[in-house]
Structures are given as C-alpha cells and as structure tokens.
C-alpha positions in Angstrom: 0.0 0.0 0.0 1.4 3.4 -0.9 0.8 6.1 1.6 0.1 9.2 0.8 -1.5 12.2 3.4 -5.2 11.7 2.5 -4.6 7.9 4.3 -3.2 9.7 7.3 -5.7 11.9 7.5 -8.2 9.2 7.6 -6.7 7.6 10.5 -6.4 10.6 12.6 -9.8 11.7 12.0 -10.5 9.0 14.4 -8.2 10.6 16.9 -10.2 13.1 19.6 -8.8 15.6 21.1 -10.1 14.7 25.1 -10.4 18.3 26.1 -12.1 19.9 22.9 -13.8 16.8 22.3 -12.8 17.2 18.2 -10.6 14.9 16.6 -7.3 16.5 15.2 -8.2 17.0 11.6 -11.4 19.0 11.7 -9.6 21.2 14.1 -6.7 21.5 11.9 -4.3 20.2 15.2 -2.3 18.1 13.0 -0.3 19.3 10.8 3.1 19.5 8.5 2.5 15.9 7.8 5.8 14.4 6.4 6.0 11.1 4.6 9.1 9.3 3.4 8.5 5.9 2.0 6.9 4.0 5.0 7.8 6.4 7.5 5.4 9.4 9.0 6.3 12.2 11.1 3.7 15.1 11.4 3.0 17.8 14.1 0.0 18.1 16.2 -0.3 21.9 17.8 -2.4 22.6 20.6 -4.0 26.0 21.0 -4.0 25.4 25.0 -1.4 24.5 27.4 -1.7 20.9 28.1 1.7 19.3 29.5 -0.3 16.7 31.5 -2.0 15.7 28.4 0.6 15.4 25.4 2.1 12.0 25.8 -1.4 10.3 25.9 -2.0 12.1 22.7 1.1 11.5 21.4 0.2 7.8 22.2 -2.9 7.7 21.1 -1.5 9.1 17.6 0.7 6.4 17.0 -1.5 3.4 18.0 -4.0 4.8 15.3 -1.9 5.0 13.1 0.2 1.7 13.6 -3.6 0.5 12.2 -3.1 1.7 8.4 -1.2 -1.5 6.4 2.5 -1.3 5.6 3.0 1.8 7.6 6.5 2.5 9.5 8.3 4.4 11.8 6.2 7.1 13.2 7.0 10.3 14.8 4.6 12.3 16.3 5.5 15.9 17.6 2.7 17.5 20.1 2.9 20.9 21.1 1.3 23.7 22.3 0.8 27.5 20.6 -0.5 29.9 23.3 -2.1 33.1 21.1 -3.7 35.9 21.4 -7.3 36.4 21.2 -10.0 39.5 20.5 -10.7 41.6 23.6 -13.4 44.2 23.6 -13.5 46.7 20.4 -11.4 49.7 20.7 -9.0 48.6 23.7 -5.1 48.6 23.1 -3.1 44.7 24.6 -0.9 45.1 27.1 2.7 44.7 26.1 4.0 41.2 27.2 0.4 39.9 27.9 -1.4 37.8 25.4 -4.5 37.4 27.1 -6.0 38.7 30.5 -8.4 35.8 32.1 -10.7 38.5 35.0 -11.6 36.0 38.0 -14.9 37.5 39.3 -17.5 37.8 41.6 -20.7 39.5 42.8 -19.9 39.5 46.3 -16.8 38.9 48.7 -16.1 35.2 51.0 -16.7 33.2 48.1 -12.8 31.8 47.6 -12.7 33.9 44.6 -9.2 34.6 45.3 -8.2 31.1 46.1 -9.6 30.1 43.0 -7.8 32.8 41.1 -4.8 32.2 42.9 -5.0 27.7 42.0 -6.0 28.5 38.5 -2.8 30.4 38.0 -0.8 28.1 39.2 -3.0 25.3 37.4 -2.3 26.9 34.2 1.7 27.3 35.1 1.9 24.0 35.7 0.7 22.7 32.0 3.5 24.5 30.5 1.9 28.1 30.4 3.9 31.5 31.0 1.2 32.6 33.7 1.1 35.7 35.7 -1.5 37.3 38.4 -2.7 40.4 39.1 -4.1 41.3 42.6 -6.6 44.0 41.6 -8.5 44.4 44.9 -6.7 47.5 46.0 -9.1 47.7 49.1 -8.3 44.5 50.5 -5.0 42.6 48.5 -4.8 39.1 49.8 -2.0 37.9 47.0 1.3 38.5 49.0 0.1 36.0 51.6 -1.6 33.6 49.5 1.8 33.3 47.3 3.9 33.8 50.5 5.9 37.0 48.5 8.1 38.7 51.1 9.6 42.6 50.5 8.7 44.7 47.5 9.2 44.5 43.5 12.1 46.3 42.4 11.9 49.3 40.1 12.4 48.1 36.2 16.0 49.7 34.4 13.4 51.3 31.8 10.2 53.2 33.9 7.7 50.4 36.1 7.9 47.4 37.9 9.4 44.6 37.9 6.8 41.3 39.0 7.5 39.7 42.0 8.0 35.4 41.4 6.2 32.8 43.4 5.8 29.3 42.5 6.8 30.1 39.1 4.3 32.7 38.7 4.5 36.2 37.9 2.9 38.6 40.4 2.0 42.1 41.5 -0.2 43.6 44.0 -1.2 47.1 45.8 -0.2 44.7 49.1 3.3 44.5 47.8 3.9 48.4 48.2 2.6 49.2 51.2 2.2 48.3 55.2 0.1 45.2 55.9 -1.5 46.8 58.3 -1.8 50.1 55.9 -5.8 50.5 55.3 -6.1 52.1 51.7 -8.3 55.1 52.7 -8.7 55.9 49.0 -11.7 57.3 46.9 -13.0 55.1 44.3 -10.2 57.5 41.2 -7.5 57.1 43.0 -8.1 53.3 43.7 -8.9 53.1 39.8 -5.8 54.9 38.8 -3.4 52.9 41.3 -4.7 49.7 39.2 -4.3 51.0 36.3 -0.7 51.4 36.9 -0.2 48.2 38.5 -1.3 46.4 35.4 0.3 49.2 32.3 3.6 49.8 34.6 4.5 45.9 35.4 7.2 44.4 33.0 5.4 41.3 32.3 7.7 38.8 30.9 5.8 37.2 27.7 2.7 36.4 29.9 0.5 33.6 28.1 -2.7 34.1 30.6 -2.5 37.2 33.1 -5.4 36.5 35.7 -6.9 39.4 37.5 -7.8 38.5 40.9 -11.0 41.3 40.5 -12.1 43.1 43.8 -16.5 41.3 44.9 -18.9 43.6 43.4 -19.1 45.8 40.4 -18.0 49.1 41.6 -16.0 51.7 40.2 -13.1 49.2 39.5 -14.2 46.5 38.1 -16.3 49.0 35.5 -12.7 50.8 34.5 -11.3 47.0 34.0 -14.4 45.7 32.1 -13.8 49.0 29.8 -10.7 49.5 29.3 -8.5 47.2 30.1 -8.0 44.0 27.1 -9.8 41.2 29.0 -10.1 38.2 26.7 -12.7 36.4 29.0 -14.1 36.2 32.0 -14.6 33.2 34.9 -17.1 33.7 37.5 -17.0 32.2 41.1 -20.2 32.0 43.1 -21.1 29.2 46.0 -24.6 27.0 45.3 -25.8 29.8 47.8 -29.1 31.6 46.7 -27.8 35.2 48.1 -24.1 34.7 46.4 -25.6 34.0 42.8 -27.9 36.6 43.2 -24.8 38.8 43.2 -22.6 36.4 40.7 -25.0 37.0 38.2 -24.9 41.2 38.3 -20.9 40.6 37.8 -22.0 38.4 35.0 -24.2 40.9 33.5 -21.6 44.0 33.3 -19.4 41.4 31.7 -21.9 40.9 29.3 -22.6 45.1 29.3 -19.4 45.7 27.9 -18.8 43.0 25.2 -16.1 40.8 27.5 -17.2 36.8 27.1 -18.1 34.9 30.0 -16.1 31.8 29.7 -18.1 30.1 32.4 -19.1 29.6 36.0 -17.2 27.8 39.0 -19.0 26.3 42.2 -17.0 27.2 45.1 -17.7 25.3 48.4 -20.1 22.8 46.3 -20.3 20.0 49.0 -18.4 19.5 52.5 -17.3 15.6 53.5 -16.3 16.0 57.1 -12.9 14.8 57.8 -13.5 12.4 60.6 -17.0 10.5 59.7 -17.0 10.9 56.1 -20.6 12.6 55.6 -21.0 14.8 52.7 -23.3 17.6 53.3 -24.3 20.5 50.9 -23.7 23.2 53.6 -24.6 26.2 50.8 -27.1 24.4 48.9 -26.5 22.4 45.8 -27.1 22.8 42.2 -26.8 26.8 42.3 -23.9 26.9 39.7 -25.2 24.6 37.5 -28.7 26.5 37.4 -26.6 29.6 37.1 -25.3 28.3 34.1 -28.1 27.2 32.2 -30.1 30.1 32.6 -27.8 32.1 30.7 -26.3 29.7 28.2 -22.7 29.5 29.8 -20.4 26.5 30.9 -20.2 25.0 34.0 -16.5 24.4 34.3 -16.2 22.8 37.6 -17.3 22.8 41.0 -15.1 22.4 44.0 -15.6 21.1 47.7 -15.7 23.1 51.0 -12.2 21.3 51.8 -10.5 22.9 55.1 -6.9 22.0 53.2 -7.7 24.4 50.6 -7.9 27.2 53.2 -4.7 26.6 55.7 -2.6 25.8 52.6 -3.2 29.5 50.5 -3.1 30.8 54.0 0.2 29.6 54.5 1.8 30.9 51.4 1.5 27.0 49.2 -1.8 26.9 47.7 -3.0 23.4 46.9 -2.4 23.1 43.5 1.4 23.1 44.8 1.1 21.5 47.9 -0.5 18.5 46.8 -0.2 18.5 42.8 -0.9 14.9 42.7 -4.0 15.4 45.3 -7.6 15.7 44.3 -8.7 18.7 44.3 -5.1 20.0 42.4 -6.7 17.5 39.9 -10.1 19.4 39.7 -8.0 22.9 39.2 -6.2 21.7 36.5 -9.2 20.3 34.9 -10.9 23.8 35.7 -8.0 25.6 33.9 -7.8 23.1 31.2 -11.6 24.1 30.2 -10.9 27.6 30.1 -8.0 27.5 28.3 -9.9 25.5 25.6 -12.8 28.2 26.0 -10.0 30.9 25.2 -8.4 28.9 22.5 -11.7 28.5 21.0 -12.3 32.4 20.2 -11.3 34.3 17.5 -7.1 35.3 17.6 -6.5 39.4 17.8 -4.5 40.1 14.6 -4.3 44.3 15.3 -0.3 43.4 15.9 -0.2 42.4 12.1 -1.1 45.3 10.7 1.9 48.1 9.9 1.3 51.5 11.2 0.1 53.9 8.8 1.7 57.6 8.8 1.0 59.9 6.6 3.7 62.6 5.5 3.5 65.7 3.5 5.7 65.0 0.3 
C-alpha cells in the first residue's frame, strides 16, 4: 500500500482531542504531515497548554496509526501555541500579555481569590507563562496567598518589575505598602493605582494574566471591564441563593461591555467532614449549575468546601502546589484546562499584524 496524506488523514480523524472533544483533523491540530517511504512524522499543535496531556496524545497518535497496512516508523510531535485572542472593540493589549483571564465575583467570601490564585498556578503547571494580578486594591490578599516577602524592584526602563512565586509572575497594591496600611482611597484614586499596577508591570511574555477582580461591580471592576483588554471572564459564586444573586450582576456587566463569560465555578459545592465521612451540601447544591443554564454558559467545575484548601493558600502554598498529585489539584487543572480550551476557541487578535500607517507631507 502506498501512503500518501489523504490515508493519514483518515486515520487521525479517528483521533479526539479529550479536552475539545474534536478529533485533530477537523480542528486543523495536525499538521506539516511528512512522509518518506513508509515512515510518517507530522505535528499536532495545541491552541491550549496541556503538558499533563501530550504524551497520551502522542500515544494515542501512533496506536492509530500503527492500524493503516504497511506503515512504519512514526513520529509524532505534540505541542502547544499559546495566542492571542480579540478583547473588547477599541482597547489597546498590554505589552508582554497575550491574554488577561478577570476571576470575578458578585460579592466577597466566596474563595474567589483562592480560586484565582490555583488557576494560575494550574495553568503554570501545563506549560503556560502565567502571571496574576491582585486588583482588589481595598483589600489585597496575594502576597500572603503566594507567600511574596519585601517589595518589587523598580524596572532599568520606567515600572515594575513582577514579584515570582511558585513560578508565577505577580503584582499587588499589598506588595507596596504596610500590611497593616488601610487604603483610605476614593474610588479614582483606587482606579488609577490599578491602572498602573497592570500598564507599569514588565510582564515577561505572559500567556494568561489572571486578575484577581475586587467582589462587586463598583468603580473598578467598571474601569477593568472598559478599558482594560480582558479576553474572558470566569465567574466564582457558591450553590448559595444570596451569592448567585450577586454572581449573576458581575455576569451581566461582563456581558454590558462585550467581555465573554467563559463560564461559571462552584466554590464550596459539598463539604465531606474529615472524621466521619458525611457529605453535606452546607450552601445548597445545584446553584452553579442552574446559574449556568439560565444564561447559556459552561459549567467548568465545581469544588468542595475542603478545610486544606484554606490553611494551605493561607500559608503561602496553595493546593495546586502543595498537593499537585491530590484531588482537588486535579479538579484545578481540569478547571483551567476548560478555560484554556474556551479561550483557545475564540477568535485570535490580529491588530499586531497590521503596519502602522503615517502619513507625510511630500
């Protein structure tokens, strides 16, 4: 049997892609398929950090197809591209971000910011340049959550220089001043101070920036939904009735201002108790799902009321780095996974592409 690409193709259209549920031709994932004599080498790029996942699709490539007669040696090389994608109309990218992932919700106590912070670092840990952003000026909660001691140094050209922990880039209001410093600020100044944070940082070739966003949808979160380049937005509720009532108003200034909503995540879903084993819905069950459906969004994961969760960020060692190998790591990464795919999924920003135009008098 000769082979030829269309025969290749065939065989890895039976090959799907487990986190966008396509199979790698219809996507266009593989690629640069090579073929000399019997052997096949071809790439397969992934639009979405998945280090965790590439050798069982790697594997999987090569059992399919070992099927097609007379084939040889085969060499599969997977990969992922990390782009970046269309923000809101009108809004300039921030130099060394692609895209800029706002962690929200309607009201504070949720674990919005341990979420943020274990997405990050879920993200970071398939392979992606990650870095987060700490935007509740009023009450910053990232220095302690990342355990960052003293302060980010001034950059040799004008800004900052991000603070690292646990491999991620970081900044925060609660890097610059006293702990103990209330920020007595009106709701401009607070704006402007963000503002800064996020323009002035040197970001290093960020892939996904998350933005830890302050509860409610104040002052701040309007400047960010406005005019700063979010490529989507997750929202973190509990199954409570009171905190979706708030979730969905941040949903709906998302929605105001043309930023996606890339989906919804349960915080505090179910409690088992740690010496009997009884699972009990403390806030309710189902909210997030319900949530979800009534306005046509994903559900991308929900995540137990786990007393490990809360000593660990409070510590300065979230869980996804504490206990990588644990379960509720493993719902993180699964979590991140989905909204990298979501992200991946949406149209790429091109505006770098174009030359600048200037106009001279001749």
């Amino acid at each position: 049997m000769t082979l030829n690409e269309q025969t290749i193709k065939a065989a890895l259209a039976a090959v799907l892609d487990p986190n966008t549920g396509k199979d790698l031709v219809s996507s266009k994932s593989a690629r640069n398929i090579r073929i000399a004599g019997a052997d096949v080498a071809l790439d397969v790029e992934l639009g979405y950090p998945a280090q965790s996942q590439i050798e069982s699709l790697r594997t999987a490539v090569i059992a399919q197809l070992k099927t097609i007669p007379g084939i040889g040696n085969i060499s599969a090389n997977v990969y992922s591209k990390i782009v970046t994608h269309a923000v809101q109309r009108g809004v300039k990218l921030i130099p060394g971000v692609k895209n800029i992932i706002a962690v929200a919700s309607g009201k504070g106590g949720v674990g919005k910011s341990t979420t943020a912070v274990n997405l990050a670092l879920a993200l970071a840990a398939e392979g992606a340049s990650v870095g987060i952003l700490d935007a509740d000026i009023y009450g910053p909660s990232l220095p302690q959550m990342l355990g960052i001691q003293g302060q980010p140094e001034a950059a040799e050209s004008r800004g900052l220089e991000p603070m690292i922990a646990h491999g991620l880039q970081a900044m925060s209001i609660g890097l610059l001043i006293d702990p103990e410093q209330p920020m007595v600020w009106r709701g401009p100044m607070a704006t402007q101070a963000l503002t800064q944070l996020l323009t002035e940082t040197r970001w290093r070739d960020v892939d996904y920036l998350i933005v830890d966003m302050p509860p409610g949808t104040g002052d701040i979160q309007l400047t960010l939904a406005q005019q700063v380049p979010v490529t989507g937005a997750v929202i973190v509720t509990t199954p409570q009735d009171i905190a979706l009532l708030d979730a969905k108003k941040g949903l709906k200034m998302f929605e105001k201002v043309g930023v996606p909503i890339l989906g919804v995540v349960e915080n505090m879903s179910i409690h088992i108790c740690s010496q009997c084993g009884h699972a009990e819905h403390i806030f309710g069950s189902g909210g997030g799902e319900r949530m979800a459906r009534e306005y046509g969004i994903e559900m991308l994961g929900a995540l137990p009321l786990d007393i490990a969760i809360r000593t660990q960020a409070d510590a300065g060692a979230p869980t996804v780095v504490t206990e990588p190998q644990g379960r509720v790591a493993a719902i993180y990464g699964t979590i991140a996974r989905r909204i990298a795919v979501k992200l991946a999924e949406r149209a790429q920003d091109h505006s770098n592409k174009f030359p600048n135009i200037v106009i001279k008098n001749t």
